[in-house]
C-alpha positions, 0 to 999 in steps of 0.5 A, spaced: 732 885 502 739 886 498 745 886 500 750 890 496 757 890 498 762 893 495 770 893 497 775 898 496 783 899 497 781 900 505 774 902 506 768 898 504 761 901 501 754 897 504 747 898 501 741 895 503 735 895 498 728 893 497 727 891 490 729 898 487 729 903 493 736 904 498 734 903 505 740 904 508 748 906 505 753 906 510 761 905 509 766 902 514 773 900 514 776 894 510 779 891 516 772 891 520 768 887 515 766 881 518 763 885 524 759 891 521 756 885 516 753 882 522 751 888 524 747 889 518 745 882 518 742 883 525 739 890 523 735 888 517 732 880 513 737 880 508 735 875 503 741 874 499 748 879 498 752 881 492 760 883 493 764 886 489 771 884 492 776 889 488 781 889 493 781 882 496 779 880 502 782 874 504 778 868 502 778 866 510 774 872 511 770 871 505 769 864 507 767 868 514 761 872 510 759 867 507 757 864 514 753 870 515 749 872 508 748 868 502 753 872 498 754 872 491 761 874 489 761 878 482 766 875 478 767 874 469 761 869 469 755 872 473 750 874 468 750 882 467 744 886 464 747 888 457 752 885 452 759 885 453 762 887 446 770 888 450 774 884 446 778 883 453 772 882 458 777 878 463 780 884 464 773 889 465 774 891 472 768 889 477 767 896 478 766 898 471 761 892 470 757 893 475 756 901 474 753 899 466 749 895 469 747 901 473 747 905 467 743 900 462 737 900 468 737 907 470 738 909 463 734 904 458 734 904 450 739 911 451 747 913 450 750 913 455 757 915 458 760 914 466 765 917 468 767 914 475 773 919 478 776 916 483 782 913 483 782 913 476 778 916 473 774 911 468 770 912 461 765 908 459 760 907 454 753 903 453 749 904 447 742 904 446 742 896 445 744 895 451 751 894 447 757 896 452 763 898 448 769 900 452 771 906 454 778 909 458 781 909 463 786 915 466 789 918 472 786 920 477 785 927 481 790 923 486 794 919 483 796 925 479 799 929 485 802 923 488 806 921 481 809 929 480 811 928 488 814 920 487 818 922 479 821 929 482 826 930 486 823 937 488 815 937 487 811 937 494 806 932 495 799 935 494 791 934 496 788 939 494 780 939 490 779 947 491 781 950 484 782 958 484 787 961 479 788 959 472 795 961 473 799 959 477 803 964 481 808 959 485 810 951 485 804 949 490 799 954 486 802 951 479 801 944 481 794 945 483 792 949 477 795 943 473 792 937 474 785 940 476 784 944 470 788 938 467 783 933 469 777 939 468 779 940 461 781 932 459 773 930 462 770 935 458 773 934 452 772 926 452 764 929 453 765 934 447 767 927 442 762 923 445 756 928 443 759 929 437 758 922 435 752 920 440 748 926 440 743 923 445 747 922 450 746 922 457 753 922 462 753 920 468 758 922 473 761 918 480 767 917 484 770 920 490 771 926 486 764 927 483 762 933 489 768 938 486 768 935 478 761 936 477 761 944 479 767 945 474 765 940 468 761 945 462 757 939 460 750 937 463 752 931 468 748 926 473 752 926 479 751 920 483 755 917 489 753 909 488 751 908 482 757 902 484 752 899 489 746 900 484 749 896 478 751 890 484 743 890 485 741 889 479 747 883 477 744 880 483 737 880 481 740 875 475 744 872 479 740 871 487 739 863 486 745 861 482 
């Protein structure tokens, strides 16, 4: 079996494959890692691991899951399963690699477009060649809120994802409609000029915000919550015994 492991700013996502199928998905706490690991380790034969460590874990402990999984840790030089046509691929994000790897598998020979809102929200795009072309990158649901706290003096700090009026009838209210119909309005245009230009186009959408955009987006959308995790099975497969 596979390991997959992919680290974020505070919790870490697991999954455990069997060639293509998910056996198991669990999610834990960064600062837990080494001991939930080990649980895994126990539970199941892993055969060899991938992490994905975009939020740096330190390499003591790094060094520490390597002891319990032999771990292959995705970086710039793995192979991947598409041609990296970005013109600054150092600085492609892990993430972003690993869900058109994601996307080349579960899509083949299609257009395809991923959106993945999370704290960003990022736009990328592989063609039928298996040609990865580049993207976007935007604020996130989140980040948005957090900015109009943290840049004004009088905005209130807000979390919401449920979208009721168009128009707002107060600050809270304003707020709210702003960056959720923004981020709602924003998405679907990026769609609209891909269709315009790929008329075959398939659109995946992921994230921690997946649940709440998918019932607002006009577009037809695949939503997946660990297209991520799938994407690093796939890079694990090319690179298992290197």
């Amino acid at each position: 079996m596979n390991l997959a492991v992919d680290i974020g700013n505070t919790r870490v996502k697991v999954a455990v494959f069997k060639e293509d199928k998910l056996v198991d998905f669990v999610v834990f706490e960064k600062k837990i890692i080494i001991s939930e690991i080990k649980k895994i380790a126990k539970k199941y034969i892993i055969s060899v691991g991938i992490i994905s460590n975009v939020a740096s874990v330190s390499e003591k402990k790094m060094i520490q899951l390597k002891k319990i999984i032999n771990f292959h840790v995705i970086s710039h030089e793995s192979q991947i399963p598409f041609i990296n046509l970005y013109k600054t691929p150092k600085t492609l994000g892990i993430d972003r690699i690993a869900l058109v790897a994601a996307a080349v598998k579960q899509y083949p020979n299609k257009n395809v477009l991923i959106i993945d809102a999370g704290t960003c929200i990022t736009f990328d795009f592989v063609n039928t060649k298996k040609e990865y072309l580049g993207g976007a990158i935007s604020p996130g649901i989140k980040l948005r809120y957090k900015s109009l706290n943290a840049f004004t003096a009088n905005l209130p700090l807000i979390s919401n994802l449920e979208l009721e009026n168009l128009t707002g009838k107060n600050t809270y209210e304003s707020i709210v409609s702003g960056v959720l119909n923004g981020v709602v309005a924003e998405i679907d245009g990026l769609i609209f000029r891909y269709k315009q230009k790929y008329l075959d186009l398939t659109v995946v959408l992921t994230g921690g915000d997946t649940n709440f955009l998918s019932k607002q987006l006009k577009s037809s959308i695949f939503a997946t919550q660990n297209f991520v995790l799938q994407g690093l099975n796939e890079i694990l497969k090319l690179n298992a015994h290197k």
